[in-house]
C-alpha angles and dihedrals in degrees: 000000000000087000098053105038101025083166098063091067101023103102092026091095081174094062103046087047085056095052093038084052088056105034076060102049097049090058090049093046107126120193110244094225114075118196121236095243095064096046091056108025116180138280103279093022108177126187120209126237094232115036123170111280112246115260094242099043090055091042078058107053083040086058101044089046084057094053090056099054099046101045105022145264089250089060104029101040089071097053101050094049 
């Protein structure tokens, strides 16, 4: 909808706050049960510089990415510092 109609949204900075909060909250979002095997790895457990992004945190800079196109750097650059 953003995409289509920027200027919908364009001069409602609450809105855009409320959408940035959730876009960021569903990137931060942890399951609650955590497997057994996370809570005790293994002897010599290593862990690697790159690993694969979660799917919701990439969803999420896609998505704020998005936000900055459509409406503007101007606009958007305030509210996400």
């Amino acid at each position: 909808m953003v995409e289509r109609l920027p200027t919908l949204v364009k001069k409602d900075q609450e809105t855009l706050r409320t959408l940035l909060d959730l876009i960021f909250k569903l990137m931060i979002d942890i399951d609650e049960d955590v497997e057994e095997s996370w809570m005790r790895p293994r002897e010599g457990f290593k862990i690697e510089e790159e690993e694969e992004e979660e799917d919701s945190v990439h969803f999420g800079k896609v998505q704020v990415d998005r936000l900055v196109s459509c409406i503007g750097e101007e606009i958007m650059l305030p509210l996400l510092s």
